[in-house]
N, CA, C and O atoms as CSV, one atom per row, in Angstrom:
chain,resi,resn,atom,element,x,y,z
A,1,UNK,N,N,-42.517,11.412,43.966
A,1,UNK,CA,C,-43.190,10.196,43.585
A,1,UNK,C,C,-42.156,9.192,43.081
A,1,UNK,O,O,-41.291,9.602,42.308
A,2,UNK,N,N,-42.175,7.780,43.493
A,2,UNK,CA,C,-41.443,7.039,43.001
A,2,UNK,C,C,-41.596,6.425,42.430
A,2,UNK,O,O,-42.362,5.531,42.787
A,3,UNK,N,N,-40.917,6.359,40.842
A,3,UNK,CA,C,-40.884,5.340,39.872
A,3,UNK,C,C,-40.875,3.679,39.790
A,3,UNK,O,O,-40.051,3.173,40.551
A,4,UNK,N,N,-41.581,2.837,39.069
A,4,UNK,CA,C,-41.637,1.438,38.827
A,4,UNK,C,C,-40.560,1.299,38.733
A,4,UNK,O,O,-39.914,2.106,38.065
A,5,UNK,N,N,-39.705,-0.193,39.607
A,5,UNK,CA,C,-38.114,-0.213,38.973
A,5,UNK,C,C,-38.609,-0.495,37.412
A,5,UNK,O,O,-37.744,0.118,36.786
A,6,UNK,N,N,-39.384,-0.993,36.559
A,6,UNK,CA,C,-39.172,-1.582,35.624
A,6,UNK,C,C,-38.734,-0.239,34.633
A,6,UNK,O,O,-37.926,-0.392,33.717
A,7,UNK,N,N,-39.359,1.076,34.926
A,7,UNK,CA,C,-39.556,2.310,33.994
A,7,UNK,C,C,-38.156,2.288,34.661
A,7,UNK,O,O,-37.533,1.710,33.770
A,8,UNK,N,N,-37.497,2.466,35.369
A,8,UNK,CA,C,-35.824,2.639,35.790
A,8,UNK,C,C,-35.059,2.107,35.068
A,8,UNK,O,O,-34.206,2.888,34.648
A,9,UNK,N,N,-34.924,0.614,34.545
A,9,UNK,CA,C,-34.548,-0.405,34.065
A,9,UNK,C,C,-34.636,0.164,32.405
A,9,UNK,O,O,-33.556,-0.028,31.847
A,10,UNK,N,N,-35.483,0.697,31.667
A,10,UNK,CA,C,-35.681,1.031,30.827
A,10,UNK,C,C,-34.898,2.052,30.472
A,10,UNK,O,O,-34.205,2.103,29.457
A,11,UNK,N,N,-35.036,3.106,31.548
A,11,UNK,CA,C,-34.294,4.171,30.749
A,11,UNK,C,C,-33.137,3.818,30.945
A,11,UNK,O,O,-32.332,3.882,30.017
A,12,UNK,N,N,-32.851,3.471,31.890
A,12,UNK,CA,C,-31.226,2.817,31.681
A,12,UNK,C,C,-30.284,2.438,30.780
A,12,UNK,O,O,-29.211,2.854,30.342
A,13,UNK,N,N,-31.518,0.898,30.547
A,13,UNK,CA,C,-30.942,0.433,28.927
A,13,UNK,C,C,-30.576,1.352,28.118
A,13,UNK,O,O,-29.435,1.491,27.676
A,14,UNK,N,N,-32.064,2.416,27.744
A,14,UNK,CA,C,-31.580,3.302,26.759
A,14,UNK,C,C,-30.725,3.954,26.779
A,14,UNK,O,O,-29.999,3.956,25.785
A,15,UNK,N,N,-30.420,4.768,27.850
A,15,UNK,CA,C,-29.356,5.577,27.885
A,15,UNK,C,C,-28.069,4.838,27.408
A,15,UNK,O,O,-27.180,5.323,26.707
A,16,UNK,N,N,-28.145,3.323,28.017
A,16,UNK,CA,C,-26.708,2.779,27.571
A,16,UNK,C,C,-26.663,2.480,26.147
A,16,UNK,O,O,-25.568,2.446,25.586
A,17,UNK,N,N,-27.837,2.239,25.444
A,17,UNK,CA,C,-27.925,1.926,24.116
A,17,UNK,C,C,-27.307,3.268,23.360
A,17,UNK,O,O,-26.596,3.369,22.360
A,18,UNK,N,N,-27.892,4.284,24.281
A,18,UNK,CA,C,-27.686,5.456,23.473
A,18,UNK,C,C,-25.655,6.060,23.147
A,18,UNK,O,O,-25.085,6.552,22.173
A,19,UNK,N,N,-25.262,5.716,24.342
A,19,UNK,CA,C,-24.018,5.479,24.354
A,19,UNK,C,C,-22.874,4.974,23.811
A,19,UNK,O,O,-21.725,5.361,23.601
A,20,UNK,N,N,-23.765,3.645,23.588
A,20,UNK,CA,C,-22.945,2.474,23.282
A,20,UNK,C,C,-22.879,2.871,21.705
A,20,UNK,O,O,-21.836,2.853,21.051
A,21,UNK,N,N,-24.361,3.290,21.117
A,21,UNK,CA,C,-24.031,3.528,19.708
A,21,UNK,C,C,-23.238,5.417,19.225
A,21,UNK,O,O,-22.622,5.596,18.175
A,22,UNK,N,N,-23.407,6.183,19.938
A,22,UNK,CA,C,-22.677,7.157,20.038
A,22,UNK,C,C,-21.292,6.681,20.146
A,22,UNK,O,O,-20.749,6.949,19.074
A,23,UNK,N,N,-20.456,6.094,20.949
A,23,UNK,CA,C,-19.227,5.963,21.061
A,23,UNK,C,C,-18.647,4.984,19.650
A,23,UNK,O,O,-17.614,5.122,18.993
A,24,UNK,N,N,-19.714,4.022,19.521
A,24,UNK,CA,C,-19.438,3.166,17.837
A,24,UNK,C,C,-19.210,4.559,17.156
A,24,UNK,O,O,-18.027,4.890,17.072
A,25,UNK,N,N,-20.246,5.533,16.597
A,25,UNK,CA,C,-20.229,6.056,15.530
A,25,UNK,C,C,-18.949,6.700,15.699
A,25,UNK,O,O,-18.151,6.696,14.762
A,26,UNK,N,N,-18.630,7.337,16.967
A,26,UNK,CA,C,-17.334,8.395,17.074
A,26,UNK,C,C,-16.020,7.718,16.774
A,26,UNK,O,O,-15.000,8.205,16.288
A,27,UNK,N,N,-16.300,6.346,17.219
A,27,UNK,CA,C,-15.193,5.339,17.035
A,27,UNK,C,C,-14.980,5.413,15.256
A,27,UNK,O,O,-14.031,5.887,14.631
A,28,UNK,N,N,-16.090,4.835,14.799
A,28,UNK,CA,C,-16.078,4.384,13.586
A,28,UNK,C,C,-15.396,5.663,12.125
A,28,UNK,O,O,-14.849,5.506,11.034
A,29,UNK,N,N,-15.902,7.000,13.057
A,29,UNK,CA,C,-15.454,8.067,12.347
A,29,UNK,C,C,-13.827,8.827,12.423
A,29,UNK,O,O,-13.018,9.441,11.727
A,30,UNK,N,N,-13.966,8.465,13.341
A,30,UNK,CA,C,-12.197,8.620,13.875
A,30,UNK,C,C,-11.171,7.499,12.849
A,30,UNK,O,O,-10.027,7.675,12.429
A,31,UNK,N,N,-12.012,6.450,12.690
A,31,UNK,CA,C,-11.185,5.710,11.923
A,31,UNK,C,C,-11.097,6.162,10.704
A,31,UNK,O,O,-9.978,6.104,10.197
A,32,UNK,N,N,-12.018,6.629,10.038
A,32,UNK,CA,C,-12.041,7.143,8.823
A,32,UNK,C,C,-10.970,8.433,8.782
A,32,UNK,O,O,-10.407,8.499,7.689
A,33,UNK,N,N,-10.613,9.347,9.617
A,33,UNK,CA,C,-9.847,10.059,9.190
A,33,UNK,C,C,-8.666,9.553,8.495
A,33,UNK,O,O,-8.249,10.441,7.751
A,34,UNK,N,N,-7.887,8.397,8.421
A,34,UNK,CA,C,-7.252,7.479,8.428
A,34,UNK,C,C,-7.323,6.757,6.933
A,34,UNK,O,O,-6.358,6.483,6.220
A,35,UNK,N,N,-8.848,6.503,6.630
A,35,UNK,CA,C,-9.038,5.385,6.178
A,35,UNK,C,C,-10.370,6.403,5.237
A,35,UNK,O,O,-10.947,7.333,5.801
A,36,UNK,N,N,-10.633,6.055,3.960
A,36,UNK,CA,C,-11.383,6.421,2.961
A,36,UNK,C,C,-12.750,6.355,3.962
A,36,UNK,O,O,-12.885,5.375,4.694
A,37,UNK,N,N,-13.836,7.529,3.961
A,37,UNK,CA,C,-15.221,7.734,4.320
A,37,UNK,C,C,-14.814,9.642,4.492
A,37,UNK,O,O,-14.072,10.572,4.177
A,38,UNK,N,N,-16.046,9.165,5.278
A,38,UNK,CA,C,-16.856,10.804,5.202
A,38,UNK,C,C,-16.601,10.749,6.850
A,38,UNK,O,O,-17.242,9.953,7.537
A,39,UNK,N,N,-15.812,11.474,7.319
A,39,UNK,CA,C,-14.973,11.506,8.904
A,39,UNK,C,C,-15.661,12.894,9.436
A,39,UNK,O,O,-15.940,13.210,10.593
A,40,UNK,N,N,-15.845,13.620,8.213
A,40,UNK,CA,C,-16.479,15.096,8.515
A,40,UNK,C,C,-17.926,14.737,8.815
A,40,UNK,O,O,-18.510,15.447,9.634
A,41,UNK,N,N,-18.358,14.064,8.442
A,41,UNK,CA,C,-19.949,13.696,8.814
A,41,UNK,C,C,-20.009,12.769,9.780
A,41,UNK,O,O,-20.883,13.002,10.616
A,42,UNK,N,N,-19.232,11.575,9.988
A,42,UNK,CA,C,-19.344,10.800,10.749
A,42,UNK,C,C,-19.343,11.384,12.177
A,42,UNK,O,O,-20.273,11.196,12.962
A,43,UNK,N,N,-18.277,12.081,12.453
A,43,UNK,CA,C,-17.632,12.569,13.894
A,43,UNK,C,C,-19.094,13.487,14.576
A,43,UNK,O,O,-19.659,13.107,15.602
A,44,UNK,N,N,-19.477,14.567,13.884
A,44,UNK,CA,C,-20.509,15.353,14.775
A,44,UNK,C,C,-21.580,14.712,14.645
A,44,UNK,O,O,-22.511,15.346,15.141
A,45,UNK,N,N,-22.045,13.243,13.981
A,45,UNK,CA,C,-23.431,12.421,14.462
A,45,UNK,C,C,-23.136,11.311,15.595
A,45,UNK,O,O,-23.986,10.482,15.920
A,46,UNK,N,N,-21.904,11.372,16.138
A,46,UNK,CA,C,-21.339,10.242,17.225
A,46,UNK,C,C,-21.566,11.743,18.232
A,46,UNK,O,O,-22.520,11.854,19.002
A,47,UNK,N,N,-20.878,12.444,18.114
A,47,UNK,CA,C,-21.111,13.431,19.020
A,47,UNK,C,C,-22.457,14.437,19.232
A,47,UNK,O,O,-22.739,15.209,20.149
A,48,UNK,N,N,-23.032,14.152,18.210
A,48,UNK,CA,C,-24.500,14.428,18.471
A,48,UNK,C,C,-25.563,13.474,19.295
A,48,UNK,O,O,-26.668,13.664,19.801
A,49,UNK,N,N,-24.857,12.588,19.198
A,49,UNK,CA,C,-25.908,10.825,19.697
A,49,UNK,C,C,-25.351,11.051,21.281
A,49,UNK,O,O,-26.057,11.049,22.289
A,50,UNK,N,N,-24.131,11.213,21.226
A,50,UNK,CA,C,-23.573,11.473,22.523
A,50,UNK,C,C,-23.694,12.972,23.904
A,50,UNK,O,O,-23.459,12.762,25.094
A,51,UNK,N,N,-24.071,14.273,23.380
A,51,UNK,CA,C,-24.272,15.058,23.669
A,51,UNK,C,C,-25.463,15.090,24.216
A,51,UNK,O,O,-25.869,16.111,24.770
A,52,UNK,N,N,-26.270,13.851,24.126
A,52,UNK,CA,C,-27.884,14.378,24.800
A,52,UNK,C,C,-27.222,13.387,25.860
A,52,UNK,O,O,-28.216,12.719,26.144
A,53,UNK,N,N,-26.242,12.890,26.586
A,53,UNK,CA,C,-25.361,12.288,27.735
A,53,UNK,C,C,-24.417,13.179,28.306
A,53,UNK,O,O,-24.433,13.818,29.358
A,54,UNK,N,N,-23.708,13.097,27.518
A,54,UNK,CA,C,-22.818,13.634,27.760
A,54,UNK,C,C,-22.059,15.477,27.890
A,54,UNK,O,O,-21.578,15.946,26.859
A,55,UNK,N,N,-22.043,16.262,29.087
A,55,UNK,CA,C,-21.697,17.433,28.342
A,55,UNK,C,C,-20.699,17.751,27.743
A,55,UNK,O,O,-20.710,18.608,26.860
A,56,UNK,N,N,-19.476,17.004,28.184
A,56,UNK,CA,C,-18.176,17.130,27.382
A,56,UNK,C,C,-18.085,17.249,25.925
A,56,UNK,O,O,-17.500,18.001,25.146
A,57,UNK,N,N,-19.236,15.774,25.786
A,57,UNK,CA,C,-19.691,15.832,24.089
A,57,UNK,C,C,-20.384,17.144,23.279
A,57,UNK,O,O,-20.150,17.637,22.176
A,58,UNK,N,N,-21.427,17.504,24.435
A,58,UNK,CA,C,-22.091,18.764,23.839
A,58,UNK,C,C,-20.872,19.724,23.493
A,58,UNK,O,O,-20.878,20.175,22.347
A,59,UNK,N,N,-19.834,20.095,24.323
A,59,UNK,CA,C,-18.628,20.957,24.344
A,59,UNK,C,C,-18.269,20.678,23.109
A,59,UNK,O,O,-18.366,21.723,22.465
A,60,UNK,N,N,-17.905,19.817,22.444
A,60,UNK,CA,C,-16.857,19.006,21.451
A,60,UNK,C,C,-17.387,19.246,20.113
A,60,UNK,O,O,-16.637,19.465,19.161
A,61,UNK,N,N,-19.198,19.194,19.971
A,61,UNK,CA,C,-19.935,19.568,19.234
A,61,UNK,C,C,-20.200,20.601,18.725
A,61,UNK,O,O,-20.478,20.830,17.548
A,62,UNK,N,N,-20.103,21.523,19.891
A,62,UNK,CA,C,-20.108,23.007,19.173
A,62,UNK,C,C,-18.640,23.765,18.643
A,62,UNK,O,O,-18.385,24.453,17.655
A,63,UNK,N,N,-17.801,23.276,19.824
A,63,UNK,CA,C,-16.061,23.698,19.070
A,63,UNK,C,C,-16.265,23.165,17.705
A,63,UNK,O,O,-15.558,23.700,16.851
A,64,UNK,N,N,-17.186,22.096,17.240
A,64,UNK,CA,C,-16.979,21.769,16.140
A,64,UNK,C,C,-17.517,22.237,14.923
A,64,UNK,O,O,-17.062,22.170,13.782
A,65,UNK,N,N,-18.629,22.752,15.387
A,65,UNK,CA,C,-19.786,23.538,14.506
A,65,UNK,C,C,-19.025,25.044,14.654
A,65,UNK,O,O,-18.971,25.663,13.591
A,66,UNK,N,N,-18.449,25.691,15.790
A,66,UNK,CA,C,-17.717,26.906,15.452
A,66,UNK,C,C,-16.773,26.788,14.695
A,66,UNK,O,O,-16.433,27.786,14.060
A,67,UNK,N,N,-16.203,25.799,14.557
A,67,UNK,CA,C,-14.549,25.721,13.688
A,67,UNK,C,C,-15.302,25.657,12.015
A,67,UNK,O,O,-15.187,26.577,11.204
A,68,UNK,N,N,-16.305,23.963,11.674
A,68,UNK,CA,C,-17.024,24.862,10.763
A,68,UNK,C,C,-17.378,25.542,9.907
A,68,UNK,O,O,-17.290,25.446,8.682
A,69,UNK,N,N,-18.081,26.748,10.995
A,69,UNK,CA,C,-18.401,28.027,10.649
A,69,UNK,C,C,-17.236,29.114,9.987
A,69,UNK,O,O,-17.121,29.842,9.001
A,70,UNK,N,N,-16.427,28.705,11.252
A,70,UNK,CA,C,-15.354,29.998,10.553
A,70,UNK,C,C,-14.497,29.680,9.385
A,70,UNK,O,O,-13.843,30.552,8.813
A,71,UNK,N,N,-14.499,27.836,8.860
A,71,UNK,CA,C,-13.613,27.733,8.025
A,71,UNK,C,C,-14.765,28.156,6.415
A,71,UNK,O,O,-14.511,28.547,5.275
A,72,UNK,N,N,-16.002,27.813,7.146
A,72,UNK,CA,C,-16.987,28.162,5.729
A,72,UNK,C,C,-16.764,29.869,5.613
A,72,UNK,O,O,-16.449,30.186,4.466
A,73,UNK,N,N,-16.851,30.899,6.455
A,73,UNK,CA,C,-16.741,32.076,6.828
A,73,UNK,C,C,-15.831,32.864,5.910
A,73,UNK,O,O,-15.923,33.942,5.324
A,74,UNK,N,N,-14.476,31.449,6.060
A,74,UNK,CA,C,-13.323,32.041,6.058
A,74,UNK,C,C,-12.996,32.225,4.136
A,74,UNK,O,O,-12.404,33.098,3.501
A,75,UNK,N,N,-13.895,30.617,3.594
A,75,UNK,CA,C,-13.920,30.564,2.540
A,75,UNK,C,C,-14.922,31.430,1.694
A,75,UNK,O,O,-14.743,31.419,0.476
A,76,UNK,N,N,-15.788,32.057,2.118
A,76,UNK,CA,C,-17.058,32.417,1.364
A,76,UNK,C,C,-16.202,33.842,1.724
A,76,UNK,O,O,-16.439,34.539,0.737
A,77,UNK,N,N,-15.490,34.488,2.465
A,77,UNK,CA,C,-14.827,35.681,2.349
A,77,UNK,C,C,-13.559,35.912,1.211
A,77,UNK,O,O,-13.246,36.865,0.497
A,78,UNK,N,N,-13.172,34.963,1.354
A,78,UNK,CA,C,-12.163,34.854,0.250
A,78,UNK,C,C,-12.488,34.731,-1.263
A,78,UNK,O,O,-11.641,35.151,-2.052
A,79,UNK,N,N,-13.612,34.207,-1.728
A,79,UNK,CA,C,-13.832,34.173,-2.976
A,79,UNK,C,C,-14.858,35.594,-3.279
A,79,UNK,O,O,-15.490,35.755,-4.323
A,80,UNK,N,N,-14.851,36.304,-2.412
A,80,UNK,CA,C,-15.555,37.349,-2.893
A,80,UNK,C,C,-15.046,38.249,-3.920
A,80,UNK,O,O,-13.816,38.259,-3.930
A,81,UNK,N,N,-15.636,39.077,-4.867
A,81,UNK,CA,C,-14.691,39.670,-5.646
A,81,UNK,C,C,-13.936,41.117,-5.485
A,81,UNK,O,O,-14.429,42.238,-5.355
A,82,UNK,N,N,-13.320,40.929,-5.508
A,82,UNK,CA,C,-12.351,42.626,-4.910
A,82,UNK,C,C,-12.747,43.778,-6.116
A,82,UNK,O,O,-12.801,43.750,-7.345
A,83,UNK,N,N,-13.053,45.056,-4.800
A,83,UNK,CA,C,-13.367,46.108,-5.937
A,83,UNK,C,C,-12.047,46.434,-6.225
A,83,UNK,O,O,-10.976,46.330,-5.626
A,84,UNK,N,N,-12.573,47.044,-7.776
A,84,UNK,CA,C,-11.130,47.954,-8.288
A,84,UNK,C,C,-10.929,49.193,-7.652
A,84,UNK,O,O,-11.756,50.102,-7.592
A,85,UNK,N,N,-9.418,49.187,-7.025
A,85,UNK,CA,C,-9.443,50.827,-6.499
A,85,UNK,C,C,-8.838,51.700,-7.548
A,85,UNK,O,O,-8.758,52.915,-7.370
């Protein structure tokens, strides 16, 4: 079945809207590594905005949520308290 161009035209836009503000946020967070903000929060909501586009982004998102994981992993193992032998 073929779509109204106008419903074509639409998602279009969006998709580019969706883009356009994904690549701002990733932009905007990248700068912050640099520059005083929250770079750790910024970066995986540009790449979250971007991942329902993009799969590279989806890729980038989860290396990011695994890294993360293992650095929370890595810390919540380390402060544990050691038995006495």
């Amino acid at each position: 079945m073929k779509q109204h161009p106008l419903i074509v035209t639409l998602q279009q836009a969006k998709r580019l809207i969706r883009i356009v503000i994904g690549f701002t946020v990733l932009i905007i967070g990248i700068v912050m590594i640099a520059l005083p903000g929250p770079a750790v929060v910024v970066i995986p909501i540009g790449l979250g905005i971007l991942a329902t586009e993009f799969v590279w982004a989806k890729h980038l998102l989860k290396r990011f949520k695994d890294g993360a994981n293992n650095l929370k992993n890595s810390i919540l193992n380390n402060n544990k308290p050691k038995a006495n032998s």
